[in-house]
Backbone as CSV, one residue per row, in Angstrom:
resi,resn,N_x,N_y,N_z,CA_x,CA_y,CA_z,C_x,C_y,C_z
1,UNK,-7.289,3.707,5.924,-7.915,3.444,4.647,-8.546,4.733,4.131
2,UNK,-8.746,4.765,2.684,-9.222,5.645,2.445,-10.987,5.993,2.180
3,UNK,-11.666,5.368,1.469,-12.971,5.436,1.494,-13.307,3.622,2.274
4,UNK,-12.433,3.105,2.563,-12.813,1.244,3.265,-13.241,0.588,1.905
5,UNK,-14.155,-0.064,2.397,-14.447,-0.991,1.329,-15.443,-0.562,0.377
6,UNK,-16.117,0.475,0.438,-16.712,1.255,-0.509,-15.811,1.529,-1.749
7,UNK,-14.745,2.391,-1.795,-13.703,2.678,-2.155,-13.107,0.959,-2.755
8,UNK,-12.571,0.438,-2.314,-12.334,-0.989,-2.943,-13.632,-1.491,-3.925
9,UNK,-14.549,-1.471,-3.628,-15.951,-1.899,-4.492,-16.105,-1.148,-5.696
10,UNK,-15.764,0.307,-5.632,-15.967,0.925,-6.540,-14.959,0.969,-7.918
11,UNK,-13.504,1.085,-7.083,-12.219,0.637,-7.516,-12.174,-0.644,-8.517
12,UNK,-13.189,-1.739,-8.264,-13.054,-2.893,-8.762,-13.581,-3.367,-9.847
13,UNK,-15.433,-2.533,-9.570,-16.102,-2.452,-10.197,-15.749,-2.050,-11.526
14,UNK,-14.843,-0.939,-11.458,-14.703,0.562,-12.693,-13.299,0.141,-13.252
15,UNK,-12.543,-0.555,-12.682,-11.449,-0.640,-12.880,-10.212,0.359,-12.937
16,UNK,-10.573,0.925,-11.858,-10.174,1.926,-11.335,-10.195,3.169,-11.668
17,UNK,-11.874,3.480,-12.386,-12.173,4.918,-13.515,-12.648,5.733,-12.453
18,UNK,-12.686,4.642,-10.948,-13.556,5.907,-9.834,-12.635,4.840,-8.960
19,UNK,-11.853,6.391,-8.293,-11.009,5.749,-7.313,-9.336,5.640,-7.386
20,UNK,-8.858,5.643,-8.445,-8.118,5.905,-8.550,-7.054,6.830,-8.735
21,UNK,-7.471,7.933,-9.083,-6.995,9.370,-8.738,-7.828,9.605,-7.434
22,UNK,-7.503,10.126,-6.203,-7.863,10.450,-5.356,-6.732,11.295,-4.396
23,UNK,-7.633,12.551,-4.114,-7.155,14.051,-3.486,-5.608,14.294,-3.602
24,UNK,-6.032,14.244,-4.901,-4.482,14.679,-6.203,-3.486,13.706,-6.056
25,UNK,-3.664,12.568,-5.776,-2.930,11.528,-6.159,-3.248,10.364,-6.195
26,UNK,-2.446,9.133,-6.303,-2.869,7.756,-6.873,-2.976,6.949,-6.513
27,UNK,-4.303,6.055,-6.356,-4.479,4.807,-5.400,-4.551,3.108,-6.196
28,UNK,-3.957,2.038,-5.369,-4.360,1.030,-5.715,-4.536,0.228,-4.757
29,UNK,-5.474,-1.052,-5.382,-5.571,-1.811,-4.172,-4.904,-3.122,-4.358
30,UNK,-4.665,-3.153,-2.822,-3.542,-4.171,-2.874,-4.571,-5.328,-2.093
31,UNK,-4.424,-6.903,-2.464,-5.517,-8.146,-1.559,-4.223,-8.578,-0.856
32,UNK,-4.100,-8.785,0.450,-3.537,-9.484,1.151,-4.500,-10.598,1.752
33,UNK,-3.939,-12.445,2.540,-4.275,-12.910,3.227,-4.224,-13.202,4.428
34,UNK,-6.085,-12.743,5.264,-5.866,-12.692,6.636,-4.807,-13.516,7.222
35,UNK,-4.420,-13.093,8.068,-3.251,-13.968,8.846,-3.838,-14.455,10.013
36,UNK,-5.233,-14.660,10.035,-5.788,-15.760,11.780,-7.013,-16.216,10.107
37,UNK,-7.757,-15.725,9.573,-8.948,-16.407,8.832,-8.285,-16.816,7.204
38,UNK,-7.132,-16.624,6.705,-6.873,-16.611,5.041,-7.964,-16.170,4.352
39,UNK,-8.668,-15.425,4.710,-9.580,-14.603,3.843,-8.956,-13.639,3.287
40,UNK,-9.050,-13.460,1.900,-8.557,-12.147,0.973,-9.112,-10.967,1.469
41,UNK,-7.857,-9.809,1.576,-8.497,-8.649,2.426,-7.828,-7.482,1.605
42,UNK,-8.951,-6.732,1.235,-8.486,-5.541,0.051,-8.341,-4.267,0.952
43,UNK,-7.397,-3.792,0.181,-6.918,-2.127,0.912,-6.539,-1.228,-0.344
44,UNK,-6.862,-0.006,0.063,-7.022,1.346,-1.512,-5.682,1.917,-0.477
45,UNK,-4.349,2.140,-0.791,-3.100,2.353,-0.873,-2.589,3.674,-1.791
46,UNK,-2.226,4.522,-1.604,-1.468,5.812,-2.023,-0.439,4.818,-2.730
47,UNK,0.396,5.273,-3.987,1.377,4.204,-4.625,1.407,5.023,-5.107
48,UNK,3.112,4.789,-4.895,3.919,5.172,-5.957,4.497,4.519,-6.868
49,UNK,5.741,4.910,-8.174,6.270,3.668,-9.115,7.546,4.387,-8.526
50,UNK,8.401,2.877,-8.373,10.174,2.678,-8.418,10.533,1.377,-9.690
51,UNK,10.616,2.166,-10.560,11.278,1.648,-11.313,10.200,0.664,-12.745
52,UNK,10.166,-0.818,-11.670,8.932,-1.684,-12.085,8.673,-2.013,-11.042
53,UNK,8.567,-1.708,-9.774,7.863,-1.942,-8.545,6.583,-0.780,-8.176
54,UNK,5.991,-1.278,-7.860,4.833,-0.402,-7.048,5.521,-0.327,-5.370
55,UNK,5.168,0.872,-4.479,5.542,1.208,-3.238,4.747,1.352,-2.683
56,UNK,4.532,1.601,-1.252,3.228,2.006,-0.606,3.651,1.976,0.742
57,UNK,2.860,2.807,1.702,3.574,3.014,2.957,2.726,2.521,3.984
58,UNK,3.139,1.839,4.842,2.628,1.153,5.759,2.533,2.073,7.017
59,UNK,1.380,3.236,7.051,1.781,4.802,7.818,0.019,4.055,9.002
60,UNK,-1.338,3.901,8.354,-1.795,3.491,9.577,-2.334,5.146,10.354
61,UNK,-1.658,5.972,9.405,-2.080,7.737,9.879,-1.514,7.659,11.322
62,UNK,-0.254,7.378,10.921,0.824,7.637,12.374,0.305,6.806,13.665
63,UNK,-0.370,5.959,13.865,-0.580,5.069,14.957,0.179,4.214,15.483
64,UNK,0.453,4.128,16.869,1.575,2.862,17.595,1.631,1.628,16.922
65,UNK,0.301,0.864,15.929,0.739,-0.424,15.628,0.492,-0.094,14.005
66,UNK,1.379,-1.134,13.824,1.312,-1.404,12.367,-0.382,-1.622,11.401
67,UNK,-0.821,-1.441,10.513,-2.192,-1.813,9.896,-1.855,-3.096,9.592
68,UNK,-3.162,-3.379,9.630,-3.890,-5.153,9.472,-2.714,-5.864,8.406
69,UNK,-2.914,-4.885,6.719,-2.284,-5.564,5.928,-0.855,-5.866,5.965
70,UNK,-0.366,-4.803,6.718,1.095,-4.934,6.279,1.111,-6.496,7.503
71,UNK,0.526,-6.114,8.640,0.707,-8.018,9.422,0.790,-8.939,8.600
72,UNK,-0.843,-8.591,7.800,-0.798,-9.879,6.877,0.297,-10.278,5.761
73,UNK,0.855,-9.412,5.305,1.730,-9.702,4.229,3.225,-10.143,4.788
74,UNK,3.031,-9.560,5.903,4.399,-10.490,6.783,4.086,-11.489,6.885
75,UNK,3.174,-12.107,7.051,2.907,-13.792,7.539,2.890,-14.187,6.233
76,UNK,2.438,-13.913,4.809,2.250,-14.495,3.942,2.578,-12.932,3.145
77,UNK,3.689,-12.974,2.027,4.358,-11.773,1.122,3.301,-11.995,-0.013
78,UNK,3.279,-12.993,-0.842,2.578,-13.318,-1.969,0.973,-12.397,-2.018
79,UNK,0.698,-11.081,-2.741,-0.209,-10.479,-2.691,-0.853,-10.405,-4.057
80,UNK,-1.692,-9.883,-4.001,-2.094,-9.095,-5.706,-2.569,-7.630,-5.161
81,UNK,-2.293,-7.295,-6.587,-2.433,-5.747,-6.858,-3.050,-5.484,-7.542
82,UNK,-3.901,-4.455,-7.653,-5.014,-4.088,-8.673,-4.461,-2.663,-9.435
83,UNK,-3.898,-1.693,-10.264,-3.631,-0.778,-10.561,-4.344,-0.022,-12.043
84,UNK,-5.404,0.153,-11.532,-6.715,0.783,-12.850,-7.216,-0.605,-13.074
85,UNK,-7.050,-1.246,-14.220,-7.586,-2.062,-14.802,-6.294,-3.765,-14.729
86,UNK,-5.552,-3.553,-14.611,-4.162,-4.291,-14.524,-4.620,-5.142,-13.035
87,UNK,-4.311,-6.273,-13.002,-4.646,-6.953,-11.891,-3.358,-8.368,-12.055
88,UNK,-2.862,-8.016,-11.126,-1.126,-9.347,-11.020,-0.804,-9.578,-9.426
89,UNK,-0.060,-10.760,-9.873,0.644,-11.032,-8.479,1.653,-10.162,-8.067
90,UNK,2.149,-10.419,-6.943,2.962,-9.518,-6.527,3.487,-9.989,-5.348
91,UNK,4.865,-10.017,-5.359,5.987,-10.578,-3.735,6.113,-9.078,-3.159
92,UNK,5.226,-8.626,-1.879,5.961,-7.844,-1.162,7.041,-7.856,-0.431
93,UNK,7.675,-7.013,0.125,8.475,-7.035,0.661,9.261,-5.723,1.630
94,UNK,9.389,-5.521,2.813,9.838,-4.512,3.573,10.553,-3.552,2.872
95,UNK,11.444,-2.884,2.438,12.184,-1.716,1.908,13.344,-1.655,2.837
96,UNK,14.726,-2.086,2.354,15.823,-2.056,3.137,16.143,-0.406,3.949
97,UNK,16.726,-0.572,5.150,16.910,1.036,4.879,17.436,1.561,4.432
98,UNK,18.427,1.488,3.008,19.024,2.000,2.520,18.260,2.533,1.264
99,UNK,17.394,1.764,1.028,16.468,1.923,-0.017,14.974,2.462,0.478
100,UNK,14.893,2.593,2.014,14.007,3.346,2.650,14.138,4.649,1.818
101,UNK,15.407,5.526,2.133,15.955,6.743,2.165,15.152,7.177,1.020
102,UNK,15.559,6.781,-0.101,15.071,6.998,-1.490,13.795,7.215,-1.866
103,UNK,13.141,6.110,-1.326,11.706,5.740,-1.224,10.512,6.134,-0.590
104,UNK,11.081,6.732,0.800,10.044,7.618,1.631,10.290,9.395,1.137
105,UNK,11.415,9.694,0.095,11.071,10.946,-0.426,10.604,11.198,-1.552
106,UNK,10.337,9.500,-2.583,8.980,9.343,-3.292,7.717,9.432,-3.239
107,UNK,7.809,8.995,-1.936,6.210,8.632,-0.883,5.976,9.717,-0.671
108,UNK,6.491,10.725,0.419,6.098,12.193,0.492,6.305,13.160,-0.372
109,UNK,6.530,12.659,-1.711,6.413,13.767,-2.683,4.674,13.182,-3.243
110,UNK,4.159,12.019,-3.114,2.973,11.323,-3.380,1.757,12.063,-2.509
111,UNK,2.345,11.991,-1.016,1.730,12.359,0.400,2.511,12.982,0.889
112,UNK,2.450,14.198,1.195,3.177,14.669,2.449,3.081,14.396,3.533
113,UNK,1.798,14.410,3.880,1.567,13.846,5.580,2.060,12.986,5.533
114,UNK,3.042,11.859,5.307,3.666,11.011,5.376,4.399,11.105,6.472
115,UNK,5.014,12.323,6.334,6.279,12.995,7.534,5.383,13.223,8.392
116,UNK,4.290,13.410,8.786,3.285,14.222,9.443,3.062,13.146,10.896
117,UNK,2.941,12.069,9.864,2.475,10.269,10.473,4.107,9.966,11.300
118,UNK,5.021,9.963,10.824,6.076,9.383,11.078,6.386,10.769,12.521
119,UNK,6.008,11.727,12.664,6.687,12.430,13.788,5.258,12.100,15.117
120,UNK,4.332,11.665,14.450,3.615,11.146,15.545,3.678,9.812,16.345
121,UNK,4.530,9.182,15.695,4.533,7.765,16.244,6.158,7.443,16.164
122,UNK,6.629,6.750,17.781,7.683,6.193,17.629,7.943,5.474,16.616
123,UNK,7.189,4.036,15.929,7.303,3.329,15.119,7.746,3.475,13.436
124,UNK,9.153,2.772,13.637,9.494,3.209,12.431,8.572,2.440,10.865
125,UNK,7.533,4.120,10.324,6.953,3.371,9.495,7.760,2.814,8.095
126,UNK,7.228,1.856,7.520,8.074,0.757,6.610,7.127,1.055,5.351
127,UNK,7.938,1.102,4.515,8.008,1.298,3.003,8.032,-0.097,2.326
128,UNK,6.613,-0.336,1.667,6.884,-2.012,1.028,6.842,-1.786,-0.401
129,UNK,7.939,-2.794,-0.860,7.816,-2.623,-2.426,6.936,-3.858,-2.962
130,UNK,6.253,-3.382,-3.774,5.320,-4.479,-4.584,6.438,-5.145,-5.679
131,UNK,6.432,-6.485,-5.757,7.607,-7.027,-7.096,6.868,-7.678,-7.873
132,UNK,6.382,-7.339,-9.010,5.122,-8.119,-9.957,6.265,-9.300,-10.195
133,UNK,4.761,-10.447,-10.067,5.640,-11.768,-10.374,5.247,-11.989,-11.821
134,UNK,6.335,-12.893,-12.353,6.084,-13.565,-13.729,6.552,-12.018,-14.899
């Protein structure tokens, strides 16, 4: 995460006038539901745009297990997204690997350490696309 839930509070508050550009690039927060409590659980996310999808990398800063959210959004896809002031649903979803390819040289043009994360950890990190619903 990047500032935790400070960073989400502030993000929410401002509508993303503090927080959303952050160390030269662009954050949003994404609410997933816990997967043991269904409590709504906010995360400030590096994002990129494909197309009309939002992206975001499930990196965890190169660690053996996956982060909290991306669990949660496997057990339950149906998320929302917050992006500045814009607030929608959203079907996540894994990133095929064919559409990995494409997508993680979006991501590290966003982040570089991206590559940084991925040579530290066996685990192949996963690229989720946000699909605004409606």
């Amino acid at each position: 995460m990047l500032f935790g839930q400070e960073h989400v509070k502030r993000y929410q508050e401002t509508d993303g006038a503090e927080g959303h550009d952050w160390q030269g690039t662009t954050v949003l927060i994404l609410t997933t539901n816990g997967r043991r409590s269904g409590d709504p659980r906010s995360t400030p996310l590096i994002y990129g745009q494909h197309g009309d999808d939002y992206v975001v990398v499930a990196s965890k800063g190169g660690a053996e297990e996956h982060p909290a959210w991306y669990l949660n959004l496997s057990d339950d896809p149906e998320v929302t997204v917050q992006v500045r002031g814009d607030r929608f649903q959203a079907h996540a979803r894994t990133a095929t690997p064919d559409e990995k390819l494409e997508l993680w040289k979006l991501m590290t043009g966003r982040w570089p350490a991206y590559d940084e994360y991925q040579h530290k950890t066996n685990r192949d990190i996963p690229v989720v696309v946000l699909e605004r619903e409606g």
